[in-house]
N, C-alpha and C positions, 0 to 999 in steps of 0.2 A: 478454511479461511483464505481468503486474498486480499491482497495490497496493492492498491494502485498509489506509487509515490509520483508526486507532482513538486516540480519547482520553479522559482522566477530562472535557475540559471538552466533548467532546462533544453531541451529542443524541439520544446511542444510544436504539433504542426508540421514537423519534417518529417523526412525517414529516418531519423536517428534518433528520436524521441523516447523507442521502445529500447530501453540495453540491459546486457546481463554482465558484468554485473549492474546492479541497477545503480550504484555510486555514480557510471560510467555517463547514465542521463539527465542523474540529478543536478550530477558538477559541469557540466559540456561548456560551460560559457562562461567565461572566467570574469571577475570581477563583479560577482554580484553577492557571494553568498561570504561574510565574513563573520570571523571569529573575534575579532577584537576593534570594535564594538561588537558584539553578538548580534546578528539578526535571522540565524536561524530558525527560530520560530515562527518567522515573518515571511521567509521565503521558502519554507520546505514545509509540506504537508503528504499525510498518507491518510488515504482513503481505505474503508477495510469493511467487507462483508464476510459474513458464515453462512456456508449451506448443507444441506444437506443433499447430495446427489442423489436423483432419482431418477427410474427410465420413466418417465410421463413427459412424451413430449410438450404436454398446456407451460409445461415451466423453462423452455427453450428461449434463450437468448442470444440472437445469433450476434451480438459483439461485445463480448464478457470481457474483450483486451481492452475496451476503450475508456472504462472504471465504472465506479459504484452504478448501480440499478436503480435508479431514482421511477416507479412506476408501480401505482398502488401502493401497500404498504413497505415495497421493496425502498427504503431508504426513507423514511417516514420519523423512526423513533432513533435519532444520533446524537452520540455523545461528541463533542469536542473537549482537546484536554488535550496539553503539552506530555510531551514524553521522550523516550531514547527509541532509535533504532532498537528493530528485533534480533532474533536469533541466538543461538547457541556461545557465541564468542562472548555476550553480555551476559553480565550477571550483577548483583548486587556488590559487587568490589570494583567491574571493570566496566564503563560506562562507556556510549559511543563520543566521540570526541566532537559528535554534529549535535548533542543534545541541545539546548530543547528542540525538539519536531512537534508541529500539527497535525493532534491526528484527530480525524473523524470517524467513528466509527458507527456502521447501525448496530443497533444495540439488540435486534431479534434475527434469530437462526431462522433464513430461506429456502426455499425447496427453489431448486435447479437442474435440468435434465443433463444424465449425461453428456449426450450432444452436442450439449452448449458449450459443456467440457472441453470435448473431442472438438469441436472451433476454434475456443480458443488457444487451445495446445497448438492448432494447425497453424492461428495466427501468429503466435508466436516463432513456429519454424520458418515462415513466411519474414517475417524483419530483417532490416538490410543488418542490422547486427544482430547474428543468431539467436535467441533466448533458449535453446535446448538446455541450458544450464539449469534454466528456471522452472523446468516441465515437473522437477520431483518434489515431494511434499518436501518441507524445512524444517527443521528442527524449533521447536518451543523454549525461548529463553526462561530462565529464572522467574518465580513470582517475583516482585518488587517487594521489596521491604518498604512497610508505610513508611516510615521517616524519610526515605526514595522517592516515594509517590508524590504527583502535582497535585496539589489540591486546588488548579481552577477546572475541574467539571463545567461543562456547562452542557444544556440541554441545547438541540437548537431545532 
């Protein structure tokens, strides 16, 4: 699974657009992303596909850093729905402090050549701020306790 996060206080368009950590490119421009009024939701989204790696090059994408695969049915069937940041540190007690986020997700598992891999790993060592950090799989936060869960799904 990958995650392209996207935000208005980003530095989309520069060299600095890509960071690890990724807080580092979400927050870059102060004054836009606030807590109180909340508009998190409004300004942060994450993008997120599953694949399946495979050596067949027909499923090579030579720029998997620049987000989702919108190309045939690669980004076709997506969910939308507010949520928290991932990872290991979140759980159903400890919630990230930027919730709610947008996220998009395709909702069917893709087939990807390795290679495509091996690009965008090389893309990422390539960035004026390193992402070597971000090369290794991450850890899977907690299921959500329904009473936790967004209930606006939407199809789009």
């Amino acid at each position: 699974e990958v995650h392209w996060p996207h935000s208005a206080a980003g530095a989309c368009g520069t060299p600095h657009q890509y960071q690890t950590p990724f807080y580092d490119g979400v927050f870059c421009r102060p004054g836009i992303i606030s807590l109180n009024p909340l508009n998190t939701f409004q300004k942060i989204g994450v993008q997120s596909q599953v694949y399946t790696i495979v050596n067949d090059e027909r499923y090579y994408y030579p720029d998997l850093i620049r987000g989702m695969i919108v190309d045939g049915d690669y980004g076709q069937d997506v969910a939308k729905y507010t949520g928290s940041t991932t990872g290991t540190s979140r759980n159903n007690t400890v919630c990230s402090r930027y919730t709610p986020i947008t996220w998009q997700v395709d909702r069917k598992c893709h087939l990807i050549s390795a290679s495509a891999f091996d690009k965008m790993c090389a893309d990422m060592k390539m960035q004026h701020d390193d992402m070597t950090d971000d090369l290794h799989p991450h850890g899977a936060r907690e299921l959500v306790a329904d009473e936790h869960a967004a209930d606006n799904f939407h199809r789009m």
